[in-house]
N, C-alpha and C positions, 0 to 999 in steps of 0.2 A: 399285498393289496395292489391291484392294478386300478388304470383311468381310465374309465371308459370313455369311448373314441368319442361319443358324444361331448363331454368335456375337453378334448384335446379339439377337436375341429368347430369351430365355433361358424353358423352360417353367414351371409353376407347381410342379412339382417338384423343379424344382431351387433355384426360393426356400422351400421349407420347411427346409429344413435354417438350423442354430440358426447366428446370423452369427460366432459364435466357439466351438465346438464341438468344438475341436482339430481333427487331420491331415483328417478326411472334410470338415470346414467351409471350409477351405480350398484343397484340391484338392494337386496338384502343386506344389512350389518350385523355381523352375527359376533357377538361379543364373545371374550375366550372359556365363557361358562356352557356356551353354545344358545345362549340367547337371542333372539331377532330384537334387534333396539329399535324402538320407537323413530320415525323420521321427525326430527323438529329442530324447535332452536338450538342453539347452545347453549349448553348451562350460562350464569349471565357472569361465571367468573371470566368465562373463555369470549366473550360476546364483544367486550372493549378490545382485545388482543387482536381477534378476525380483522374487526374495523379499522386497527394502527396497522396493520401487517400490511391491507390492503390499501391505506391512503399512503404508509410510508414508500413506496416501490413504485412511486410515478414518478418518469420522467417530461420533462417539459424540454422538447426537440426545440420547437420554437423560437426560443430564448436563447439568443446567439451569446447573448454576455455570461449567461450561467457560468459559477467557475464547480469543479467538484469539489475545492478544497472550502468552499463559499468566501464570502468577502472582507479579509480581514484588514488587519489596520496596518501600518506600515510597521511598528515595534513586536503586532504577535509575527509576521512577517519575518522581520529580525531574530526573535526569540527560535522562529520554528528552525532557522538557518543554521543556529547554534546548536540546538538540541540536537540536529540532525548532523552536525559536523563533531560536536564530541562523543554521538553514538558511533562512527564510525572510527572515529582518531583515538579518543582519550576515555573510554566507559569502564574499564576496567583494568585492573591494577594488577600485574603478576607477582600469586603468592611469595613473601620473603625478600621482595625487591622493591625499588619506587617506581620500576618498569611500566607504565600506561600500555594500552591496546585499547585497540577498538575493533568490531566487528570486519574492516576492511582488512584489518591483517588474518582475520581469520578466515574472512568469505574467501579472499586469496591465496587459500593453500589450496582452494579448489582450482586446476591448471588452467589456465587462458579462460574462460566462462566466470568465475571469481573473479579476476580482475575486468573482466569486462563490464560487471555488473556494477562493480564500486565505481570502476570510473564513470557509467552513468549516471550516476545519482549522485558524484560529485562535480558532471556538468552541468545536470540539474541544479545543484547549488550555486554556479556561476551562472545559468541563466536567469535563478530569483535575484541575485544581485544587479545583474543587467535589470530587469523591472524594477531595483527598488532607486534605479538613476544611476548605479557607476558608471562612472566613464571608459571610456574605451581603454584608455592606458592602467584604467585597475582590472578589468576582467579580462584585457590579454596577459598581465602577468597572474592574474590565476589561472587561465587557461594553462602557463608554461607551468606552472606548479601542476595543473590535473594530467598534462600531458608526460609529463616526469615520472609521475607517481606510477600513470598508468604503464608507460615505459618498462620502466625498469621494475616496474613489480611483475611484469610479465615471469623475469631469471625466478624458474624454481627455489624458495628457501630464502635465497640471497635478497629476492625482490620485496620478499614476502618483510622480513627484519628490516629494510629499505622503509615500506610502508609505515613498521611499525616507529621506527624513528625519527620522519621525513615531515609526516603528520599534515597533508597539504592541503587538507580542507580546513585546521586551526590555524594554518599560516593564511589563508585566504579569508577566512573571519576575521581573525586579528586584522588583514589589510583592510576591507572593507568594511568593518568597525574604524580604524584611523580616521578614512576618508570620511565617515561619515559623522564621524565627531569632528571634523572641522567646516562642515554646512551647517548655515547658520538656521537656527531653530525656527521650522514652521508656526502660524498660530495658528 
């Protein structure tokens, strides 16, 4: 079965029409029984969906303060720091042993691009500390902890078990939980 060429070459009139323009932009719906459906609403199960799909996908440029992560409080702030530093450090346990891991010892058996990626996202973790008020003498000694890790997890293998026992985004919570259990309580 071949196309005829009129199918294959469409004229330039028929590409002006607007590419989603409703029923004429579209032509015929021909359902898989080989039916022509009807142009109308949506059924009304699909009608509330159309209308979140299209109100959910606005951005507002405008709004210079907008965060993507939106506006959270200083302790989900906290909590998110942690979650995200024993996914990386301590999330799972190797069978048979009391051995911990985390995803940074794994993404780092991937050569030089692994480590590059975990050490972003555990300077990311030092710059949410930096917003949540550490001082400069607690986020350059996490810095020398990201800079270590990142270091010397570069050594194939060797870097990689460095990672896994070094843990220097639980040593960087641990430090910036200290300091921040000794600032005396907002009201």
């Amino acid at each position: 079965m071949t196309m005829p060429q009129d199918d294959i070459f469409t004229p330039n009139a028929a590409r002006s029409r607007p590419p989603f323009g409703g029923a004429q932009a579209r032509g015929k719906v021909i359902d898989q029984d080989g039916r022509e459906l009807a142009d109308g609403p949506l059924h009304p199960q699909f009608q509330g969906f159309q209308q979140g799909f299209q109100e959910g996908f606005q951005f507002d440029f405008r709004n210079t303060t907008a965060s993507p992560f939106g506006n959270l409080t200083r302790e989900q702030r906290i909590a998110r720091i942690e979650a995200i530093a024993k996914l990386l450090d301590v999330a799972f346990v190797l069978p048979g042993t009391n051995i911990r891991y985390g995803i940074d010892g794994l993404i780092g058996l991937i050569p030089v691009v692994g480590d590059i990626v975990t050490t972003a996202i555990s300077l990311w973790l030092v710059r949410e500390a930096r917003a949540l008020g550490a001082p400069w003498y607690i986020t350059g000694r996490m810095l020398g902890n990201v800079a270590l890790d990142g270091v010397v997890g570069l050594v194939p293998f060797a870097g990689d078990a460095f990672d896994v026992m070094f843990r220097a985004n639980m040593r960087n919570v641990r430090m910036l939980r200290r300091w921040l259990d000794k600032q005396p309580r907002r009201a």
